[in-house]
N, C-alpha and C positions, 0 to 999 in steps of 0.2 A: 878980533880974537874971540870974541864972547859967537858970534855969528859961526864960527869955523865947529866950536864944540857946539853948538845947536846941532849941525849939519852933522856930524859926528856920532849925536847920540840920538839923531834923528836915524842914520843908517845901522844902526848898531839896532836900533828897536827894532826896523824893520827885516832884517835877518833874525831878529828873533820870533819873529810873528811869523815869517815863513819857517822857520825848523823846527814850532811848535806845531803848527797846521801839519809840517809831513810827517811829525812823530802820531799826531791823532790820527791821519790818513793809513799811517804802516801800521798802527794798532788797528783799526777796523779792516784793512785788509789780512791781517793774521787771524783776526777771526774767522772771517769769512772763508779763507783758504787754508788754516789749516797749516799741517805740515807741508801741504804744497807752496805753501810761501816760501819765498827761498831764505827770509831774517826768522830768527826766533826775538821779535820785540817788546812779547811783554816776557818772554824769560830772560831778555837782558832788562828792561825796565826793574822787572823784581828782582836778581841781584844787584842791581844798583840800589835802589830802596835799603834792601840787606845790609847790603854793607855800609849804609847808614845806622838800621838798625837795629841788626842783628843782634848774635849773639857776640860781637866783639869791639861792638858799638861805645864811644865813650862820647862825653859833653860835647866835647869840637866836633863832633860826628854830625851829634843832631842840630847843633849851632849850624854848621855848613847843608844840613837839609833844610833848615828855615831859612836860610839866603838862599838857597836854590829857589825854593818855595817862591817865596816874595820877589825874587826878580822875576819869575815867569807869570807870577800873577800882574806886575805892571805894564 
């Protein structure tokens, strides 16, 4: 049992390390191109941020942006 969640959050890390790596990837290519890219990702990045902590932001807001935080940091 203990072996099955190893394996588990072993694959769950590593989908995270991969859609960390394409979100940096689709931010430097938004740079680079411009409104020729076809995502606008850091203007969804920054409403997502926003509506963290915007202006309609409350506790549980920024509680669930320090867990966003800290999971992507491990």
């Amino acid at each position: 049992m203990e072996n099955t969640i190893n394996q588990i959050k072993s694959a769950i890390g590593g989908i995270s390390a991969v859609l960390v790596a394409a979100i940096g990837l689709l931010v430097i290519v938004s740079i680079v191109f411009g409104q020729a890219a076809s995502m606008n990702v850091i203007g969804n990045i920054t409403g997502l941020v926003d509506g963290f902590i915007g202006s309609g932001a409350s506790l549980s807001s920024i509680v669930t942006l320090i867990i966003v935080l800290s999971v992507l940091n491990k």
